[in-house]
VEXNUKOL-553120 format. One line per 8 residues: their letters; for each residue y, z, x negated of C-alpha. Coordinates in Angstrom, 1 decimal, always signed. Layout:
a> Y:Z:X; ...
This chain:
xxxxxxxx> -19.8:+11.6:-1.1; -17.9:+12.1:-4.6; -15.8:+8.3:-5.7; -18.9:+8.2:-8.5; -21.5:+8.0:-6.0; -19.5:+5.7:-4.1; -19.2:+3.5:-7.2; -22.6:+3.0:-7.8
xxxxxxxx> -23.3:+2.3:-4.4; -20.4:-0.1:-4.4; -22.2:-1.7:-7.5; -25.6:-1.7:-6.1; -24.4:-3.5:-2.8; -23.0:-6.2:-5.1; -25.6:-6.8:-7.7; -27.8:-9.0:-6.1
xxxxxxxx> -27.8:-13.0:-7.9; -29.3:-16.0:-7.3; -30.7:-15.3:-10.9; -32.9:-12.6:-10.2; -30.9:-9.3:-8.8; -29.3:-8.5:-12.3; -25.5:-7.8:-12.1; -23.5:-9.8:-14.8
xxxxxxxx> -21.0:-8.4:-16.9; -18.4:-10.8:-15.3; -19.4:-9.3:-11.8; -19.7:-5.6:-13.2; -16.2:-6.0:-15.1; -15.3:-7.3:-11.2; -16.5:-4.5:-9.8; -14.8:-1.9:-11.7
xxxxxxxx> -11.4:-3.4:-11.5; -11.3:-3.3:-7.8; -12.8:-0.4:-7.5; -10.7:+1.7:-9.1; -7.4:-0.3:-7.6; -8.5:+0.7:-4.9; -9.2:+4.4:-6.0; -5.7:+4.9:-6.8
xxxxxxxx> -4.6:+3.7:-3.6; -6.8:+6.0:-0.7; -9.7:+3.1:-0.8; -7.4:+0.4:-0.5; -6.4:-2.8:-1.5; -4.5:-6.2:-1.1; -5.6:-9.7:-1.4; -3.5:-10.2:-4.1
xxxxxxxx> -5.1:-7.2:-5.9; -8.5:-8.4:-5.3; -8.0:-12.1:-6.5; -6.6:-10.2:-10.0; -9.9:-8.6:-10.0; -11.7:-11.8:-9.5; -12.8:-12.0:-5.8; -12.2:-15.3:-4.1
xxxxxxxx> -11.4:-15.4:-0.4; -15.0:-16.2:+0.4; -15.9:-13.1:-1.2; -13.8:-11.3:+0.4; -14.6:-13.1:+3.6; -18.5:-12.0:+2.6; -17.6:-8.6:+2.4; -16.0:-8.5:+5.6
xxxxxxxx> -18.9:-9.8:+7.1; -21.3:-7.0:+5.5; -19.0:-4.5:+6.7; -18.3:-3.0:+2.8; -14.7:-3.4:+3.3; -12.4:-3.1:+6.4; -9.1:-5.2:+7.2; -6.8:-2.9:+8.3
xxxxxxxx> -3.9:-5.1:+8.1; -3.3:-8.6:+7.0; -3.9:-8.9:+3.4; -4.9:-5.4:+2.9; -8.6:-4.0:+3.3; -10.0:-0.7:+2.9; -13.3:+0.6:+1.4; -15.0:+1.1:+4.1
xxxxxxxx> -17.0:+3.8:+2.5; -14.3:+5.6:+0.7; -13.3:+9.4:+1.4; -10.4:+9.2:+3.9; -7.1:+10.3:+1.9; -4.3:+11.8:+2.8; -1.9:+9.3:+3.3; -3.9:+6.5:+4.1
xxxxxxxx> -1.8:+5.6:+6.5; +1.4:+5.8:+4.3; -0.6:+3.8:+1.9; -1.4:+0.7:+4.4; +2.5:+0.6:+4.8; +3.7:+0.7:+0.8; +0.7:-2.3:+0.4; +2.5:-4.3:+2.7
xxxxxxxx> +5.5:-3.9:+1.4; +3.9:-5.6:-1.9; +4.6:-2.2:-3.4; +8.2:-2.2:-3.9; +8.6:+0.0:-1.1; +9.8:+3.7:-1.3; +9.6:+6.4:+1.7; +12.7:+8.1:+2.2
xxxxxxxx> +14.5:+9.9:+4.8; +12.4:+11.9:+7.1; +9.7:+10.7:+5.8; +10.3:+11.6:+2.9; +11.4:+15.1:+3.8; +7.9:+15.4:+5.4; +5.9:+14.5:+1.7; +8.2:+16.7:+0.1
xxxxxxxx> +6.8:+19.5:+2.8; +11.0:+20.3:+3.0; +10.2:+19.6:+6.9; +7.4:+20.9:+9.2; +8.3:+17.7:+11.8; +6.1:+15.1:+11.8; +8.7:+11.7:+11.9; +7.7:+9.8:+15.2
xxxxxxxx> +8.2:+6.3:+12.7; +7.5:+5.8:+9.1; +10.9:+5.3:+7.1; +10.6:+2.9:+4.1; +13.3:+1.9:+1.8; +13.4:-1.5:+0.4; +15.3:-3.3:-2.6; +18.8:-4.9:-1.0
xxxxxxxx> +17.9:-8.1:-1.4; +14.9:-7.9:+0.8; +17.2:-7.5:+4.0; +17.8:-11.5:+3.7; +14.0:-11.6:+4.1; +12.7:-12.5:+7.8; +9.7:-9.8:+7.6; +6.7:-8.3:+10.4
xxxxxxxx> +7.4:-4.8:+10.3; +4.5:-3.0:+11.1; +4.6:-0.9:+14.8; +6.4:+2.5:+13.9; +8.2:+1.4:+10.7; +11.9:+2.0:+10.3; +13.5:+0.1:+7.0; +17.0:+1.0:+5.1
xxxxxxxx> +17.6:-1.8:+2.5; +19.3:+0.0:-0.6; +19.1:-0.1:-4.8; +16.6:+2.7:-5.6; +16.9:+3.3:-9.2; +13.6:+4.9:-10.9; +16.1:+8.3:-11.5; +15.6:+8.2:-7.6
xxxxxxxx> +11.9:+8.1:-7.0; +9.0:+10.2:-7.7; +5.1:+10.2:-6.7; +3.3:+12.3:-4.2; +0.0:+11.9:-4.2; -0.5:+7.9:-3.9; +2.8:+7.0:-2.8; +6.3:+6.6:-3.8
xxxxxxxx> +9.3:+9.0:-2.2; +12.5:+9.3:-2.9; +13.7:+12.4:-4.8; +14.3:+15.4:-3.1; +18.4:+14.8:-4.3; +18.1:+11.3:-2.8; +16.6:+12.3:+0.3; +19.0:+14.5:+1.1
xxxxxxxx> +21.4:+12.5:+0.6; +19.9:+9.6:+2.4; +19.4:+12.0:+5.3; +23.2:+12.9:+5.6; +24.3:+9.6:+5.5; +21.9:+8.1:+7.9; +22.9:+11.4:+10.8; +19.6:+12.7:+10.8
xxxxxxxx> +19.4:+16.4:+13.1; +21.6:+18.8:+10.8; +19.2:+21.3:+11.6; +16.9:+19.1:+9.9; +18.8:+18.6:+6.8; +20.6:+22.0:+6.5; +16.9:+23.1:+6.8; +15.5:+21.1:+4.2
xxxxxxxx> +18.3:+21.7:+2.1; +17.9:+25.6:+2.1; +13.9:+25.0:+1.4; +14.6:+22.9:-1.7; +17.1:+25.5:-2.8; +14.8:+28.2:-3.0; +11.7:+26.2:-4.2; +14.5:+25.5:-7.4
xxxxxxxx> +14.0:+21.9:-6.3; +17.6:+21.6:-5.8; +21.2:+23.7:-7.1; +22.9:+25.3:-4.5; +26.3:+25.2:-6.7; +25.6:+21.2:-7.2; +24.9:+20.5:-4.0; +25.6:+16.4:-3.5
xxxxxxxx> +29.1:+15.6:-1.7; +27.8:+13.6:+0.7; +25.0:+16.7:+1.7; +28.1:+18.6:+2.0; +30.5:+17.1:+4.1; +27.9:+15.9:+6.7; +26.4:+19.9:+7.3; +30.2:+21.0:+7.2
xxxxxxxx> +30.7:+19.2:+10.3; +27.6:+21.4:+11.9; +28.0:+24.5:+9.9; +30.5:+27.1:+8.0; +29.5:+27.7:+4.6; +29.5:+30.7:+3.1; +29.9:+30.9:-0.7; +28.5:+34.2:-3.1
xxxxxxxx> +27.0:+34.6:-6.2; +24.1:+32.8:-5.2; +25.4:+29.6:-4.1; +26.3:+28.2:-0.7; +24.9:+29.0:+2.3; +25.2:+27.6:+5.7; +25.9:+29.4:+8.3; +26.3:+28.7:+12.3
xxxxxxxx> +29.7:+27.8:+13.1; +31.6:+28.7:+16.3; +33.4:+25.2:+17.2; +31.7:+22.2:+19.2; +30.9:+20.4:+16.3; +28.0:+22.7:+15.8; +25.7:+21.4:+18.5; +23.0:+18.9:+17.3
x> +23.2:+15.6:+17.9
């Protein structure tokens, strides 16, 4: 069913009124709002986005009741009759993290497509001062706490990632498989994503540790090395 459709019948379950079945242009203003929060986001929302809309708890509560919307997590419901997205899950995650959230690592490697692995957890970075925060991570979620300026972060499909530079680089620091990251490094080069001539220090020293490098006209390369250091961890 196309998000139109779903829109009217989103509109039609919520236009009965005491006053005789007519939707006012309060509630059909209501309507909109949260709908298309919600359309941005996979079908979902928070409570928070819903009270900025103008839905009370009870309303909510109503809702739940009917069975139009879903709690999938506290605070944050889903359409229940929205298309199933991509991400959805990825999007259940960034709402809880009142959207300052921004996946990284292998996570992010994985939204970039720089990684055919599927990450076992979800890996989130947070603002620094959110570490001083007593939170209930969600089953599955691993959390760095660092500055990620808006240089840093770009959008795939509904939710945030970390650049393909800063991934990298978060992946080097944090000792992910060097596989992995020499992998994903040599993807990104050849997608233009990334220079092989400007390749980040920190990228660099970490695969050296794994790998020789080869340099030619076309950039560096990493190649298999012949000492111990070579085995993945």
């Amino acid at each position: 069913m196309q998000c139109w459709g779903l829109l009217r019948l989103w509109r039609r379950s919520s236009s009965r009124s005491a006053a005789g079945g007519v939707l006012s242009r309060i509630a059909r203003i209501r309507v909109y709002l949260l709908y298309n929060t919600a359309a941005s986001q996979e079908g979902h929302f928070t409570t928070a986005q819903a009270a900025a809309a103008g839905y009370s708890p009870q309303l909510l509560a109503k809702y739940l009741k009917s069975r139009r919307i879903l709690r999938v997590l506290r605070g944050i419901y889903r359409l229940v009759h929205f298309p199933a997205g991509e991400h959805e899950d990825l999007v259940v995650i960034w709402l809880w993290t009142q959207c300052h959230g921004v996946f990284s690592h292998e996570t992010a490697l994985m939204l970039h497509e720089l990684s055919d692995a599927l990450p076992a957890r979800a890996h989130v970075t947070l603002p620094t001062e959110w570490s001083a925060r007593r939170l209930r991570v969600p089953e599955g979620v691993t959390l760095y706490f660092s500055p990620t300026p808006e240089s840093e972060r770009t959008w795939v499909g509904a939710v945030p990632a970390t650049s393909v530079t800063r991934t990298l680089v978060d992946c080097a620091k944090a000792r992910v498989a060097p596989d992995l990251v020499r992998d994903a490094f040599e993807e990104a080069a050849s997608r233009g994503l990334v220079i092989r001539e400007s390749i980040r220090p920190e990228v660099l020293q970490y695969l050296k540790q794994f790998f020789s490098i080869a340099r030619s006209r076309s950039g560096i390369r990493f190649r298999p090395s012949s000492t111990p250091s070579s085995r993945s961890r």
